[in-house]
C-alpha positions as CSV (number, residue, x, y, z in Angstrom):
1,X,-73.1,-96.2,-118.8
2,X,-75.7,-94.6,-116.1
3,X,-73.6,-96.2,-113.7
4,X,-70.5,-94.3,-115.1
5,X,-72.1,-91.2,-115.2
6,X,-73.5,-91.5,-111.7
7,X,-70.1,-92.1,-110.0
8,X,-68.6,-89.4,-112.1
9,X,-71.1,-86.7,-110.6
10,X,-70.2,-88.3,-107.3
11,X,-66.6,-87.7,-107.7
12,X,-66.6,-84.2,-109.1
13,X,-68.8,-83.4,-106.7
14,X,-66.2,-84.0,-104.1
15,X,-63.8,-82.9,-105.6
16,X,-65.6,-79.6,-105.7
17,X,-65.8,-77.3,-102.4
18,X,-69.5,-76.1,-103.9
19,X,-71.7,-78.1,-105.9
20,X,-74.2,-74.8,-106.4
21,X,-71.1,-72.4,-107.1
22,X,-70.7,-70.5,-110.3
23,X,-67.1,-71.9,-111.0
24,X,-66.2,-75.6,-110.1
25,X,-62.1,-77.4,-110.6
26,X,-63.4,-80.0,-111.8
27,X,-66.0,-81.3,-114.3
28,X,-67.8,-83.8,-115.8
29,X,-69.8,-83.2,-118.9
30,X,-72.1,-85.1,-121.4
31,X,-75.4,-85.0,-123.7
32,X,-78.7,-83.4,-122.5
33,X,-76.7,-80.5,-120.7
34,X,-75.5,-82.8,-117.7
35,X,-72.2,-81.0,-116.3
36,X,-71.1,-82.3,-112.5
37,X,-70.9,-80.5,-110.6
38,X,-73.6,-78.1,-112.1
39,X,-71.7,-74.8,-113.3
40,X,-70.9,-72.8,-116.3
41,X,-67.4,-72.0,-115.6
42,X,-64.3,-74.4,-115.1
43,X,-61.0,-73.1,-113.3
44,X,-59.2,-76.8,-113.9
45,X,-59.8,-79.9,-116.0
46,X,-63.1,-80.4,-117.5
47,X,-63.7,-84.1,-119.4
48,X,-66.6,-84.0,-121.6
49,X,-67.9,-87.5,-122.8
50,X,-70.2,-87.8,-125.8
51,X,-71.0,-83.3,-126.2
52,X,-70.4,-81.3,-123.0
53,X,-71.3,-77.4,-123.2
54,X,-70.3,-74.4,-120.3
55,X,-69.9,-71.1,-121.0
56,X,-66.1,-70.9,-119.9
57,X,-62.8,-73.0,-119.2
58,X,-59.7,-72.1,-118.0
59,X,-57.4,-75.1,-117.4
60,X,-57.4,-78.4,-119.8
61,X,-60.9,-79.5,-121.6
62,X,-60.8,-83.1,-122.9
63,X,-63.4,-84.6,-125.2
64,X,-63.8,-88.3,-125.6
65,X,-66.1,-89.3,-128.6
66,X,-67.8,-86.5,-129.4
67,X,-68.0,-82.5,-128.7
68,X,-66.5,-80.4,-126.4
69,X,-68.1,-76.9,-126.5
70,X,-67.6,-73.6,-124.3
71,X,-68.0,-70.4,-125.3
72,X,-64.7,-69.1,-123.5
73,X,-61.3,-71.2,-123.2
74,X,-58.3,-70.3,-122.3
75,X,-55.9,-73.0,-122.1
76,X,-55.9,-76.6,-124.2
77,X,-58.3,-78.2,-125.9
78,X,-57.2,-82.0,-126.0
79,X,-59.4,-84.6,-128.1
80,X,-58.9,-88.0,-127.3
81,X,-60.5,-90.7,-129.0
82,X,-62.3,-89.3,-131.3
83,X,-62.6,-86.1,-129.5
84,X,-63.1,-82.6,-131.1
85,X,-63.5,-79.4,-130.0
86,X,-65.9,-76.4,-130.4
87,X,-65.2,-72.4,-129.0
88,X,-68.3,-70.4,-129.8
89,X,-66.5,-66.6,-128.8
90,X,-62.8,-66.4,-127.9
91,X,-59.8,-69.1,-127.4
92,X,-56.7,-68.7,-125.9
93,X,-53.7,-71.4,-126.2
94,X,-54.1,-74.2,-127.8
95,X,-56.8,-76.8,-129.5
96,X,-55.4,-80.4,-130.5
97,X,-57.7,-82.7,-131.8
98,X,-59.4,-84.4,-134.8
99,X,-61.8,-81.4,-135.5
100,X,-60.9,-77.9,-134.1
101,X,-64.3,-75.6,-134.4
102,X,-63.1,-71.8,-133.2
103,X,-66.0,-69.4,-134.4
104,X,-64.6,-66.5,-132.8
105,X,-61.1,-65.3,-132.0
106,X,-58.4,-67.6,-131.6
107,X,-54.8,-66.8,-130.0
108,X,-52.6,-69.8,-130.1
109,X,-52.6,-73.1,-132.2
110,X,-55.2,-75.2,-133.9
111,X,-53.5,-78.4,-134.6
112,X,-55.3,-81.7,-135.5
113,X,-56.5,-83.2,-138.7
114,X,-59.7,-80.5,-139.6
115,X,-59.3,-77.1,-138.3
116,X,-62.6,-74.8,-138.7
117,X,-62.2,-71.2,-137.5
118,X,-62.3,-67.6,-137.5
119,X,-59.9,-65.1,-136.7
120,X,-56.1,-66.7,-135.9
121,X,-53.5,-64.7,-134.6
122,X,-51.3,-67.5,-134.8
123,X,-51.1,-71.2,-136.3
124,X,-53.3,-73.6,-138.1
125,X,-51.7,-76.9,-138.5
126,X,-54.0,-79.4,-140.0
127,X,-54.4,-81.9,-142.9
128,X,-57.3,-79.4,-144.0
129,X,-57.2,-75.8,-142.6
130,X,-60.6,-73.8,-143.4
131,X,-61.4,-70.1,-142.2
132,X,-63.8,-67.3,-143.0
133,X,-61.7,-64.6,-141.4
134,X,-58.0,-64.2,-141.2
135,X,-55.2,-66.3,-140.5
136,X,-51.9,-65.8,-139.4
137,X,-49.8,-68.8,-140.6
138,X,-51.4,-72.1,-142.1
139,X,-49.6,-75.3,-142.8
140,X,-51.1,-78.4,-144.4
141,X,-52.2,-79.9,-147.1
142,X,-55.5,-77.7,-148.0
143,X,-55.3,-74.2,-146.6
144,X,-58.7,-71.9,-147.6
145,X,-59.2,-68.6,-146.0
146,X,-60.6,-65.3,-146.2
147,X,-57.4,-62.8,-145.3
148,X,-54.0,-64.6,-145.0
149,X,-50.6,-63.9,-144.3
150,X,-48.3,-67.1,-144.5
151,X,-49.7,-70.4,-146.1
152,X,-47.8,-73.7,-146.6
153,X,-49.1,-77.0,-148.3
154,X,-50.3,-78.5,-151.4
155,X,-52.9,-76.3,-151.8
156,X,-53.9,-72.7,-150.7
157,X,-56.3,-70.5,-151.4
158,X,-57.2,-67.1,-149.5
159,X,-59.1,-63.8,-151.1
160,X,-56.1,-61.5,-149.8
161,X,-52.6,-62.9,-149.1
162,X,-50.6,-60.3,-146.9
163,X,-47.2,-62.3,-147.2
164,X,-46.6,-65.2,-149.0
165,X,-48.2,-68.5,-149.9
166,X,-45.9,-71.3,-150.6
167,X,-47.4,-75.0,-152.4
168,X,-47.9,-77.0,-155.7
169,X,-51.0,-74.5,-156.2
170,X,-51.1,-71.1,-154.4
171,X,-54.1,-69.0,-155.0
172,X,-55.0,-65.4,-154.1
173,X,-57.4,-62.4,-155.5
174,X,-54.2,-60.1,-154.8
175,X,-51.7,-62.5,-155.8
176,X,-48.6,-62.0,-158.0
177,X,-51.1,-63.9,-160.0
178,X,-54.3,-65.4,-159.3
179,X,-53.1,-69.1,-159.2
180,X,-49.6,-69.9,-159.2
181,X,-47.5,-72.8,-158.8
182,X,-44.9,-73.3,-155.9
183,X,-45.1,-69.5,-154.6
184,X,-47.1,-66.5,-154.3
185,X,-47.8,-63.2,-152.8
């Protein structure tokens, strides 16, 4: 594995015009903080192995077995093999893995099989969709949420629905009705 590591840093670092420069094209990341080349910003593809953290990506960020963490991407998230993905502030396009983790805003899609966020202006497409903000269209099986406009699945839940929620069991503090079966709004 140190081996693995080792050449990766090598590589990137090639690949890279500047080691020491604020942004880099390419990245490798993994536990302890290790990003090669060593920079907090990635204008390309970033693969994080394990939990890699920077504070921005712009390009394509895949995570193998484990964490992939910025605070800023704009772009995709891609898990592979286990991967998930974490955006601490703002994310812009889209996430697709086993565990989508947006804390702040999100502009785009979530889609994979947990999606934990925020703020959506635009979809959530998961087996379980949880938020403590507002979203703008869920579809799954479990949709929970704090402001809503459109949910779809078995079951949905939000404190205020702004449209309409459409599943065997629709719930909403400003519903038709609390809890309703099949529709809602």
């Amino acid at each position: 594995m140190k081996k693995l590591l080792i050449t990766a840093a090598v590589t990137a670092s090639l690949v890279s015009p500047s080691v020491l420069a604020d942004s880099t094209p390419v990245m490798f990341s993994s536990i302890n903080g290790f990003n090669a080349p060593s920079a907090q910003k990635v204008n390309g593809v970033r693969l994080a192995v394990l939990h890699g953290q920077v504070q921005e990506v712009n390009g394509v960020d895949f995570s193998v077995l484990g964490l992939s963490e910025s605070d800023r991407t704009t772009g995709v998230n891609f898990g592979l093999f286990f991967g998930a993905a974490k955006v601490n502030q703002e994310m812009k396009g889209a996430s697709l893995g086993l565990l989508n983790w947006n804390e702040g805003e999100t502009l785009g899609a979530n889609v994979g099989l947990v999606n934990m966020t925020h703020d959506v202006r635009g979809l959530n497409w998961s087996a379980v969709n949880y938020s403590d903000g507002y979203t703008m269209a869920d579809v799954g099986f479990a949709s929970i949420s704090d402001k809503s406009n459109f949910q779809l699945g078995l079951f949905n839940m939000t404190n205020e629905i702004d449209g309409v929620q459409i599943g065997l069991l629709n719930c909403a503090d400003n519903g038709f009705l609390k809890c309703f079966p099949f529709i809602n709004f």
